[in-house]
N, C-alpha and C positions, 0 to 999 in steps of 0.2 A: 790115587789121591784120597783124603781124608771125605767116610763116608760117598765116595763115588764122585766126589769134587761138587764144583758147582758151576748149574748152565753161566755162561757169557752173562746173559739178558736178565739172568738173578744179581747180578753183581752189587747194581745199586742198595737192595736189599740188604745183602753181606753186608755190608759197609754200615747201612744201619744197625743191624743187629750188634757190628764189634763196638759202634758207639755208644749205644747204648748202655752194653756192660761198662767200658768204658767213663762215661761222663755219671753212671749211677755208683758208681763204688767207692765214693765219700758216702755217699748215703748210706750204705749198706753198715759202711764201718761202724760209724756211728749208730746204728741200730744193734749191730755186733753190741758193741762198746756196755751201750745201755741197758741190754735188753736182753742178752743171750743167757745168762743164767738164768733168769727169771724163768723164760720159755720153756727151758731143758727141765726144771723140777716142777715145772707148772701139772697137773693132774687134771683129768678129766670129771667133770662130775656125771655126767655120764655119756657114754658111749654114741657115737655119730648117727645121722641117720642117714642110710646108704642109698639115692637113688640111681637105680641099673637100667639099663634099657640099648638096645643099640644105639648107636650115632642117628641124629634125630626121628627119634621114638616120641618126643616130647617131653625129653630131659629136660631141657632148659626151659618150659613152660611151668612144668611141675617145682621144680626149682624156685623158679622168681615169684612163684604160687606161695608155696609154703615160709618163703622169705618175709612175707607178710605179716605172720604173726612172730609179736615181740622177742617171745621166748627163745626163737632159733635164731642164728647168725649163718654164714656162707659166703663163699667165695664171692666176690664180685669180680667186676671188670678191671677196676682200680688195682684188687687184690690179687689179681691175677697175672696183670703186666708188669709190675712193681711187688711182686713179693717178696724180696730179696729187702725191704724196708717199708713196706705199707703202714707199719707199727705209729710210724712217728709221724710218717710224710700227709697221710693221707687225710688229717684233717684240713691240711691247709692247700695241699696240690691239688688234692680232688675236684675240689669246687671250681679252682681256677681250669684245670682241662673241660671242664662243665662246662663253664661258661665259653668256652672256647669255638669249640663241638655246637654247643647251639647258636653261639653267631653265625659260623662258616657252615651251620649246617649240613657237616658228618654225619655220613650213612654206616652204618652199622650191618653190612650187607648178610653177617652168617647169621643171623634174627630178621633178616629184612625192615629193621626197623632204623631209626636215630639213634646215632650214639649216646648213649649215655653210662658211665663209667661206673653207676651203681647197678645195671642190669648184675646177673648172675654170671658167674664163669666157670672156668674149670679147673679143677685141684690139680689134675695133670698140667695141664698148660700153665699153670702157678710153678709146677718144678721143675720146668724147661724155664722160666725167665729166672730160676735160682740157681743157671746151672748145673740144677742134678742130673747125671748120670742112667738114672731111673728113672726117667719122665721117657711115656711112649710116644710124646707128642713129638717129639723127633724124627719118628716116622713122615711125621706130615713135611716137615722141615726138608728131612732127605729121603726121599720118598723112593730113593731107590734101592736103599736099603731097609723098604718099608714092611716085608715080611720077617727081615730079621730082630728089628725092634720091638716087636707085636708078639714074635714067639719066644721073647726074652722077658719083656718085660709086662705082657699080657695073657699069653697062653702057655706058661712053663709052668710048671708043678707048683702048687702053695706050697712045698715047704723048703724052695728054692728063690720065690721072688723075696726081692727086698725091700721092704715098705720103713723104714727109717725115717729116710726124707719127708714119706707121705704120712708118717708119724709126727714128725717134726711140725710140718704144715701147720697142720690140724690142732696140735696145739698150742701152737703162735697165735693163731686165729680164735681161741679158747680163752688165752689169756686176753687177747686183746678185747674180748667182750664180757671180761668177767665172769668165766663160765656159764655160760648161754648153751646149750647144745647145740653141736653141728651140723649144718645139713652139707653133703658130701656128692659132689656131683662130676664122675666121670663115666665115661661108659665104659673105657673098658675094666673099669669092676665089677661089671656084669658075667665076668670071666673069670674071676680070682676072690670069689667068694669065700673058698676056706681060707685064704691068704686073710679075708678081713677077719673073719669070724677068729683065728687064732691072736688077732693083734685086738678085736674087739669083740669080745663075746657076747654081749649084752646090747649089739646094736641093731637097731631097726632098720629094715630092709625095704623098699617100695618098688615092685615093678613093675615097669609102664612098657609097654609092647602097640603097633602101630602097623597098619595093612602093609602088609612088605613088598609092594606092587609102588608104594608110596615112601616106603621107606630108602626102594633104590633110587628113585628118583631123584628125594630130599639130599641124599648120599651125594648122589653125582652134582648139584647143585655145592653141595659143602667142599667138595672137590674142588669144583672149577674156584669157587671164593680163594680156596687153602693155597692153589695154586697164583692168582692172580696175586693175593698181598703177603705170602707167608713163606710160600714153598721155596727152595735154592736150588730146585732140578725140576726141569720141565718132563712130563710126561702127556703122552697122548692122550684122549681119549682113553681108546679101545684100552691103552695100558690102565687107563683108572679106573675103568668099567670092570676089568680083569679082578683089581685089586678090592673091589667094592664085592664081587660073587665072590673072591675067595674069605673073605674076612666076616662076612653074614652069618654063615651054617657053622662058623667055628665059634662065633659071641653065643647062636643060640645053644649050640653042643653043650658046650662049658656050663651053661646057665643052667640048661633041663638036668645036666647030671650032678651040679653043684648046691642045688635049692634043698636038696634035701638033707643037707646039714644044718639048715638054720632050724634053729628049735622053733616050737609054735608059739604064735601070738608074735614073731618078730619078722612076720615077711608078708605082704600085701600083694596081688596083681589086680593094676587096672590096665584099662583099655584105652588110648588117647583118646579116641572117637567119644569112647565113654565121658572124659573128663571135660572136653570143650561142653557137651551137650546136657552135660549134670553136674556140673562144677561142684556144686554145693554136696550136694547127696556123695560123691565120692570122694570128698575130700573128709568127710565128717565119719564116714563108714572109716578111713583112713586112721585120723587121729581113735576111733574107737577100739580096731582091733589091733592095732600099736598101743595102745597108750601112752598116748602122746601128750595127753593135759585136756580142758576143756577144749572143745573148739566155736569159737565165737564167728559166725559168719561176716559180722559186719567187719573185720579184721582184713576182710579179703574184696569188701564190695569198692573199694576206690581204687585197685590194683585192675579187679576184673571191666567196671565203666571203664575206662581209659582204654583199655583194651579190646573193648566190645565191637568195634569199629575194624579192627586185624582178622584181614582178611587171609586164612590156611590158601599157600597149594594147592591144587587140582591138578591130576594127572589124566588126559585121556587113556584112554584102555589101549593100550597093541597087543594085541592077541599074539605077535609072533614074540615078542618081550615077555609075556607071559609065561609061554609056552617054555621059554630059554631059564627063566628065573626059578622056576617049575622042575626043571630039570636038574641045575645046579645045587638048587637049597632045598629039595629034598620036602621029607615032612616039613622042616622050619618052615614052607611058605605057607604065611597065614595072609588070605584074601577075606577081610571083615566088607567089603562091599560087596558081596555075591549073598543073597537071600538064604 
């Protein structure tokens, strides 16, 4: 069957997903209709800014971070479910899912937080709801064809993948904000670095890295979510635990042997741990050896209050998980809580 079929108990799922496409493709047309030429000769004024990091590293922290000041734009939630017409829809549907979301008080379980349809999202998961081809989020969807999605369309040669679509995106989203600069947030472009660098020479790169003791953890957590409201094939455990150590060592692989094509002044590493506990100091070091524009802190102190109060994860230590993780991921395991 198509992609490995789908479990029984995903069915109801299915069903949303064909209607979806389904009851959204007047919208789309009409987006088509209005909007598609403009899109296709739309230019950049300048080049994206790439945040990498494995699956939660503190991608989407740094993301909803830097969405703060005016100058960049980025995928949101909105943007991300509804790509395939966010152009036109989303001034006026947004607001009404909004209000929706905080009467019935929707949780937003892969943030652990409230739904709200302006947090940040992600550029991949934007071209899985436009039906590309190309999106590796499909993985997640059919997850048991989830090594081969990942070695197609995340870990195969830059000058074999096809970024088009993820061309396309980026500036639709460009246009839509009157050339703003993009902030660009998927992980696995952590792994297809010269695939950007040849479609963007000129873009800035920020990498955020996170105890990997914490990072499997957070994994298996995003796992159980992917599976509960997204996935169309049940797997075990043990099977995602599998698929969590084999996809680790191959993100950091790609990245250690890939960074050293970005020319200098266009690539940052911070540390998560760093950024919750220096916000300020590392996002300013940030915008500096990027040149990113001034960086005005108070741009970021109503994002940060609000937030102050969100409380990270905590993993106890197992020493025999250690041992195992240790073992798998080789040099990549970085332990930032050991003295």
């Amino acid at each position: 069957m198509f992609m490995g079929g789908i479990s029984f108990r995903r069915t109801p799922m299915f069903v949303v997903y064909f209607l979806r496409f389904i009851l959204m493709e007047p919208l789309r047309m009409v987006e088509v209709l209005l909007f598609e030429r403009r899109i296709r000769k739309h230019e950049l004024k300048e080049d994206p800014i790439f945040i990498l990091g494995h699956w939660r590293s503190g991608t989407s922290h740094l993301q909803n971070l830097l969405h703060q000041d005016t100058n960049f734009t980025t995928m949101t939630l909105y943007r991300m479910l509804f790509s395939d017409h966010f152009i036109w829809t989303e001034s006026w549907l947004n607001p009404f899912l909004n209000r929706i979301s905080k009467t019935i008080g929707i949780r937003y379980s892969f943030q652990r937080t409230t739904l709200d349809f302006n947090l940040s999202g992600e550029f991949d998961t934007a071209l899985c709801s436009m039906g590309s081809s190309h999106a590796y989020t499909w993985a997640h969807l059919f997850p048991k064809q989830y090594k081969r999605w990942m070695n197609e369309q995340v870990f195969a040669d830059g000058n074999t993948l096809d970024l088009s679509d993820y061309d396309y995106l980026i500036r639709k989203l460009s246009w839509q904000a009157k050339g703003k600069r993009i902030i660009v947030k998927s992980p696995g472009d952590t792994s297809r670095i010269r695939a950007l660098l040849k479609e963007y020479p000129n873009a800035s790169f920020i990498y955020i890295s996170r105890d990997s003791y914490d990072v499997y953890h957070s994994s298996m957590y995003l796992w159980e979510a992917i599976q509960r409201e997204n996935s169309l094939q049940h797997l075990s455990k043990e099977e995602i635990s599998e698929l969590v150590l084999w996809t680790y060592p191959r993100v950091m692989k790609n990245y250690e042997e890939e960074k050293s094509f970005i020319p200098e002044g266009q690539l940052i590493e911070i540390a998560f741990e760093e950024l919750h506990q220096h916000t300020e100091d590392v996002l300013r070091n940030a915008y500096q050896q990027l040149s990113l524009g001034a960086f005005h802190p108070e741009d970021f102190a109503a994002f940060l209050h609000k937030n102050k109060t969100h409380q990270k994860a905590s993993y106890s230590k197992d020493v025999k998980l250690v041992e195992k993780l240790k073992a798998h991921w080789g040099t990549y395991y970085c332990d930032r809580l050991t003295p």
